[in-house]
C-alpha positions in Angstrom: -55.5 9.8 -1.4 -53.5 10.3 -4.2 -51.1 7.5 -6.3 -48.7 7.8 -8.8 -45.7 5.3 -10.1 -42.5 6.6 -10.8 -40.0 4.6 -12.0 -41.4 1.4 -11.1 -42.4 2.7 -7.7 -45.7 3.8 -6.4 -45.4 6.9 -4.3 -48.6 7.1 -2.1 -50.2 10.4 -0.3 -52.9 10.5 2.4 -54.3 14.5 1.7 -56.6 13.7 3.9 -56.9 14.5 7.9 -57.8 11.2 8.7 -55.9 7.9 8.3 -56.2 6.3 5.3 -55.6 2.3 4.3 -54.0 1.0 0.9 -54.7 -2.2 -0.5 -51.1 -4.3 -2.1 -50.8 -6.9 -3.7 -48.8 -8.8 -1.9 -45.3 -7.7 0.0 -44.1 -4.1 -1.7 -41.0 -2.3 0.9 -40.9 1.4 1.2 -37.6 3.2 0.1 -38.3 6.3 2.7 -38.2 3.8 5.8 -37.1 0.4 4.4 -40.1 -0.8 5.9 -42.2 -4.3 4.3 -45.9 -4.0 3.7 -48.1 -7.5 3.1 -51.3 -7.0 1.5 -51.3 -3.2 2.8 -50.2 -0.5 4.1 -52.1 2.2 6.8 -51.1 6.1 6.5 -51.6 8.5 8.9 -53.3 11.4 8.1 -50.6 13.3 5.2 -48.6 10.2 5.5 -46.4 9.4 2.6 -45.0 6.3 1.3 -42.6 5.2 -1.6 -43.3 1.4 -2.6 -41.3 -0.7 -4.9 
């Protein structure tokens, strides 16, 4: 897993081949699908997310 914040967002990448779980604090939305996280967020295995 790999993080890194960009502009006040936090773009998130599983480099693994398994799924992989992210702990938020709180509700974060990701600007890739306009989806809404609470208190995490579950990537599939390469999954990417961009959370503001």
């Amino acid at each position: 897993m790999v993080a890194r914040v960009v502009d006040g967002r936090t773009l998130y990448v599983n480099t693994n081949a398994a799924p992989a779980r992210v702990t938020l604090a709180g509700e974060q939305h990701d600007t890739l699908t306009g989806k809404a996280y609470t208190d995490r967020v579950d990537l599939p295995p390469y999954g990417v997310a961009l959370l503001r």
